[in-house]
C-alpha positions in Angstrom: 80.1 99.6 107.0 83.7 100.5 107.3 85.2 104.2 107.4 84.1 105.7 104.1 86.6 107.7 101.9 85.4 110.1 99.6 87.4 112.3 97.4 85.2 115.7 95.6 85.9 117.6 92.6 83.8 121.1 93.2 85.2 122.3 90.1 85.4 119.5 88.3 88.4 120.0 85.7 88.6 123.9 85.7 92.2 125.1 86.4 94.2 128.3 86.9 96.9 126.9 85.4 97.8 124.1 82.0 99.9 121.2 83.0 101.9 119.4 80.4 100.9 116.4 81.3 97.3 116.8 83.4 95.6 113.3 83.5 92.7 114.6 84.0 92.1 117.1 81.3 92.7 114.0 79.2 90.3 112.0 80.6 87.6 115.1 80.7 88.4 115.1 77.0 87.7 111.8 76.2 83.9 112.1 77.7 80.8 113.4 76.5 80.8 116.8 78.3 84.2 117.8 79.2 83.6 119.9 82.1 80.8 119.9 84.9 81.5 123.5 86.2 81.2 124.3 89.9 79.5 122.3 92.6 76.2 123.6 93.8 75.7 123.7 97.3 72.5 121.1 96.5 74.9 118.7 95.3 77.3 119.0 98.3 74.8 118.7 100.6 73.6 115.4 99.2 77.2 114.1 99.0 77.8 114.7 102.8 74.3 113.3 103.5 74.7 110.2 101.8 77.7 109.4 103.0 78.6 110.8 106.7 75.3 108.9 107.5 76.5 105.5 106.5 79.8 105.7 107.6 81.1 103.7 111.1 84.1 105.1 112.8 85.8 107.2 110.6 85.0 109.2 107.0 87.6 111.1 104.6 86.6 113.9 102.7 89.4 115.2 100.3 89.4 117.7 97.4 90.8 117.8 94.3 90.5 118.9 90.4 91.2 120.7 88.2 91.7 123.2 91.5 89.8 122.6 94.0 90.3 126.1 95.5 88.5 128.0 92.2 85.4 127.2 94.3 86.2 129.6 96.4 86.3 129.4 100.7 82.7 130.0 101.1 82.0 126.9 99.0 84.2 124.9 102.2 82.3 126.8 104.6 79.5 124.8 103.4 81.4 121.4 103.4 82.1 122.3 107.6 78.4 123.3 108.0 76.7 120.2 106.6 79.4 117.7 107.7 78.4 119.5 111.5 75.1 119.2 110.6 74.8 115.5 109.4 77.2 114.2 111.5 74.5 112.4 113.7 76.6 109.5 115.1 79.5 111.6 116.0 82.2 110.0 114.0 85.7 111.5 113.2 85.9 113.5 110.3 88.9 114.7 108.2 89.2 117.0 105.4 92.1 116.8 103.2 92.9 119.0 99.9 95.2 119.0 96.9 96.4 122.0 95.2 98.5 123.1 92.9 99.4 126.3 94.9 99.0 129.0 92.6 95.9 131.1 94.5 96.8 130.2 98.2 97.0 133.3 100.1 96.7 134.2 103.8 92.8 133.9 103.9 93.0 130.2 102.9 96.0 129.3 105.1 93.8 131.1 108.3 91.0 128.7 106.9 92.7 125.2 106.4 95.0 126.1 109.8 91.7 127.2 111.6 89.9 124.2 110.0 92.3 121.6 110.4 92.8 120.4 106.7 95.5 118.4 105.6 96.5 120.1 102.3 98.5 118.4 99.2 100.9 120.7 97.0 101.8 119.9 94.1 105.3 121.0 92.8 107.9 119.1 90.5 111.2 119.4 92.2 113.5 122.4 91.3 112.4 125.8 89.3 114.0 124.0 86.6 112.3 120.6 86.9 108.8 122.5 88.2 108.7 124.8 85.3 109.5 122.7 82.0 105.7 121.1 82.6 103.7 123.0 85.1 102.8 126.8 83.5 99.8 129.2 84.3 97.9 130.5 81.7 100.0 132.1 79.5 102.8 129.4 79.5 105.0 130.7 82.1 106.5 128.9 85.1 104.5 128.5 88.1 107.8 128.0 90.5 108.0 131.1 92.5 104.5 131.3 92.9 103.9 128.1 94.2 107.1 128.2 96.7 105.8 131.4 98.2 102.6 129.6 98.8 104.5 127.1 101.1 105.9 130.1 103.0 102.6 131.3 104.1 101.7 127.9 104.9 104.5 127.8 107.1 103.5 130.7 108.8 100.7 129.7 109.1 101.2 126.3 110.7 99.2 124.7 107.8 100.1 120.6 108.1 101.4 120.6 104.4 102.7 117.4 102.2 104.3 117.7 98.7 103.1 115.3 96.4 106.1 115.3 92.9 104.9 113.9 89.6 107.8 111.3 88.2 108.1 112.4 84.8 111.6 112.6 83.0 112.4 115.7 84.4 112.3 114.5 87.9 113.7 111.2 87.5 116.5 113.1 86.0 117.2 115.2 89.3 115.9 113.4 91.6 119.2 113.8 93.6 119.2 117.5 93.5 115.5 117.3 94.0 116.2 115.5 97.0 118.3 117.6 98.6 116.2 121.3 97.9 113.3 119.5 99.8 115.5 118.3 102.9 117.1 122.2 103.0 113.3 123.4 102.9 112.1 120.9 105.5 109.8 119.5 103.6 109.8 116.0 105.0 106.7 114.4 104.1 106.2 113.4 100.2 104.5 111.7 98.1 106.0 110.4 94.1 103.5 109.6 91.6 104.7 108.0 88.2 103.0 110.1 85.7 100.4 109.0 83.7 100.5 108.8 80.6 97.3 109.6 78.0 94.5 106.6 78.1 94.7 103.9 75.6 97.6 105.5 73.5 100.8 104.1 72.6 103.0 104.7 75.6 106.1 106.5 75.4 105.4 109.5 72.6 105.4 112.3 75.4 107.9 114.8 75.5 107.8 114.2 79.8 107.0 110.2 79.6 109.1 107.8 81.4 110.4 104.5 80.7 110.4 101.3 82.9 114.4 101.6 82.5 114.0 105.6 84.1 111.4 104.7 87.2 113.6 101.7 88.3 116.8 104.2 88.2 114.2 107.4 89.8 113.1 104.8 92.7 117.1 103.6 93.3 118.4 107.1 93.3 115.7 108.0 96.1 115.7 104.8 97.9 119.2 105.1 98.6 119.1 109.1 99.5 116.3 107.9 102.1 117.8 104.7 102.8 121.2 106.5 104.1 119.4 109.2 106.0 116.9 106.4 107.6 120.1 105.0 108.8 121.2 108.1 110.8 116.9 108.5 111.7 116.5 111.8 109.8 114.7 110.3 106.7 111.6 112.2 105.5 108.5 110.5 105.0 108.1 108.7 101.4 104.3 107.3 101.3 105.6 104.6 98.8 108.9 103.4 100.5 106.9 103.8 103.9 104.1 101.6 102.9 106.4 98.6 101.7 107.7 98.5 105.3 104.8 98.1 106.2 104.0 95.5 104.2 106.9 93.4 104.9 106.1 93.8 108.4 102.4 92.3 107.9 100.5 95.4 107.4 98.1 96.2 104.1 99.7 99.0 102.6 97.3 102.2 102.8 97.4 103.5 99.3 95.4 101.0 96.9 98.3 101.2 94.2 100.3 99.1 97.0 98.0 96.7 97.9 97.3 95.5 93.8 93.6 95.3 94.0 91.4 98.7 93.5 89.2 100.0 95.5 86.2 101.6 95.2 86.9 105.7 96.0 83.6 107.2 95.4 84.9 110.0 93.1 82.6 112.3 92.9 82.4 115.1 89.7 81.0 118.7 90.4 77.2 117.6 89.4 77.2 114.8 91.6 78.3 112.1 89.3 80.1 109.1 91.2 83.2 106.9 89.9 85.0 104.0 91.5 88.5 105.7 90.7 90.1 109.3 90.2 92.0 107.5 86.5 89.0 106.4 85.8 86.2 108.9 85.5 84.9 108.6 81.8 81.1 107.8 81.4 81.7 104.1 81.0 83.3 103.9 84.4 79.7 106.0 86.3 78.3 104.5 89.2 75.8 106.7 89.6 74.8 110.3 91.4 74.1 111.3 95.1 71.8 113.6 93.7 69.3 110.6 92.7 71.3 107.3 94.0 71.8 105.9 97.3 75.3 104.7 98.3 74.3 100.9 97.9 72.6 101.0 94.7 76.2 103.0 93.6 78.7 100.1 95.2 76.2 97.6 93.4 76.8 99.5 90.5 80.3 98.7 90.9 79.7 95.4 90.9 78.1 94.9 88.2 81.3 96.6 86.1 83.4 94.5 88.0 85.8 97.2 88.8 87.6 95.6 91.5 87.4 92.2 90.0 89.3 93.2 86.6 92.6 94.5 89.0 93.0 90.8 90.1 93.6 89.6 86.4 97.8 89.6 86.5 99.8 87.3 84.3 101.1 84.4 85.7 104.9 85.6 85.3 103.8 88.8 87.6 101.7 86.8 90.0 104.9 83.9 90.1 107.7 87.0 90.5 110.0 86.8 93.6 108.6 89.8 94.4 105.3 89.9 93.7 104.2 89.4 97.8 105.6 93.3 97.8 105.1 94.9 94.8 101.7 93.3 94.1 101.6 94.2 90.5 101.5 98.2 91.0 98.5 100.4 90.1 95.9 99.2 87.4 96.2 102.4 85.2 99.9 101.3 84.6 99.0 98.0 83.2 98.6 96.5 79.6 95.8 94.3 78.6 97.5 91.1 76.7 94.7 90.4 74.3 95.8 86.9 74.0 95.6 85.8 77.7 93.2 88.2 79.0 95.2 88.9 81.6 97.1 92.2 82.2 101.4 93.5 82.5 102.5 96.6 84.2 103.9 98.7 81.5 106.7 100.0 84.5 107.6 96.0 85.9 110.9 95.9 84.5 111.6 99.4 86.7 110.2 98.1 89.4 112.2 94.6 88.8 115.5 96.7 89.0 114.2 98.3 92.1 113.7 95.5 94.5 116.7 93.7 92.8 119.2 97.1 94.5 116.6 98.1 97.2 114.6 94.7 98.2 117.3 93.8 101.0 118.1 96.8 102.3 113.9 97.2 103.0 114.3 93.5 105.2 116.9 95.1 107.2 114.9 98.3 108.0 111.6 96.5 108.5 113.6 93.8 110.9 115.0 97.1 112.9 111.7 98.7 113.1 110.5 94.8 114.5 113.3 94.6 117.2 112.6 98.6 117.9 109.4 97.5 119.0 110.2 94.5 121.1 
């Protein structure tokens, strides 16, 4: 079996803070029971057995919510303990976690820097940009708070990435955006189109974007990164990073990149399994490490064809000029066309405008990297 990735929520949707535009209190609400509370340690310890045994190589562990970090650090004291304790073939082991920031302190930076976690933060460009979307409790701005938490982590040595929703806001600033990250060195990010409700009409939210928006967000950017790859200072973009490395004849790691899902063993707090973090609604459940081995949940997966239903593009997508790079873009994105079956990324015309500025400019870096090599 290949290395296994597995991504946990241990407190399911709970959150210390109400995001405009949260997927994943939309999904939670379009379920039978919203919420599944905290993670018991039962459950974790039947998520790290089933799947740390089976793995070859390498396995992933990353958390995420709702806020992963409401569990508290003697819930990933546990997650250490039985991944030590299960880890019978000795394979390499990595713990990632995403956060939106707002209760990181100096005891969890000790713990992820002692502990060697790679840790997400989520933050939407500028005060301005963060704060129009992202509030705490009471509806104020989360900013400060969440900058502060970066400090520590600095301080800390705490291997950090910043992962920006696209919404209106930022596509709207992404130059100044830009710019406050390089001053702050934060060089490796990660841009995420946001998402908008499931099956409703696209485009009613106050922070959704248009195809015409994305293509202009992505040009902006490319360029800003384009011009400081040129004098080798660029930051690390996941997304302009992995079509490199597709043009130079490499599978893109992030699944949105390569076209086709994959299956990402999502687990909820009470042990419940999905194939895909958009996808976790009760028709989408493969099954529970708490009663189900990890083949009888990937058959599971097969019998909903999961996988299978990403490769159904329209012929104009799969025939575009770019379509060997941009491979269709993630499956929540797309539009069933109840006439052919077959489905149409809501964002192609942005991405259309993109590789008609960017696409060239990507053949010369990838060709530089090539002869870099030589």
């Amino acid at each position: 079996m290949p290395p296994i990735n597995v991504l946990i929520k241990p407190a399911s949707g709970l959150c210390n803070m109400e995001c405009d535009y949260c997927f994943y209190c939309d999904e939670a609400n379009k379920r039978l029971q919203k919420s599944y509370g905290f993670m018991s340690e039962e459950t974790l310890k039947n998520v790290i057995r089933k799947t740390i045994l089976r793995a070859e190589g390498h396995i992933s562990y990353a958390f995420q919510g709702g806020e992963p970090t409401l569990r508290g650090i003697e819930f990933f004291e546990k997650v250490l303990y039985y991944q030590s304790k299960y880890n019978k073939n000795n394979i390499k082991v990595t713990n990632a976690l995403q956060t939106n920031g707002y209760a990181i302190n100096e005891e969890w930076c000790k713990f992820f820097h002692d502990h060697q976690f790679l840790i997400g933060v989520s933050i939407d460009g500028v005060q301005e940009t963060h704060n129009a979307y992202r509030h705490d409790k009471t509806g104020a701005g989360t900013y400060e708070k969440i900058v502060h938490a970066t400090k520590l982590m600095d301080q800390y040595e705490v291997e950090y990435n910043i992962l920006t929703v696209v919404n209106k806001k930022t596509a709207e600033n992404i130059e100044q955006i830009y710019q406050d990250y390089k001053a702050r060195n934060w060089n490796y990010q990660q841009y995420i189109a946001c998402l908008e409700p499931l099956e409703e009409e696209r485009g009613k939210k106050e922070y959704a974007l248009t195809p015409k928006e994305y293509g202009s967000f992505l040009i902006k950017l490319f360029l800003l990164w384009y011009s400081d790859l040129q004098a080798g200072k660029q930051p690390y973009i996941r997304q302009f990073e992995n079509y490199l490395a597709i043009l130079l004849g490499y599978r893109a790691e992030c699944c949105d990149q390569n076209g086709v899902c994959g299956i990402q063993n999502v687990v909820e707090a009470d042990g419940s399994v999905y194939p895909c973090d958009f996808y976790m609604l009760d028709e989408y459940r493969l099954g529970n490490f708490n009663y189900n081995q990890l083949d009888e949940i990937y058959e599971k997966s097969r019998e909903i064809q999961f996988i299978e239903r990403s490769l159904l593009l329209s012929k104009e997508c799969k025939e575009c000029k770019y379509f060997p790079i941009c491979k269709g873009g993630c499956q929540r994105n797309r539009d069933l066309n109840a006439d052919t079956n077959l489905y149409e990324n809501y964002l192609c015309e942005g991405y259309y405008l993109f590789f008609e500025a960017c696409y060239d400019s990507m053949v010369q870096a990838s060709s530089n990297i090539r002869l870099n090599k030589k």
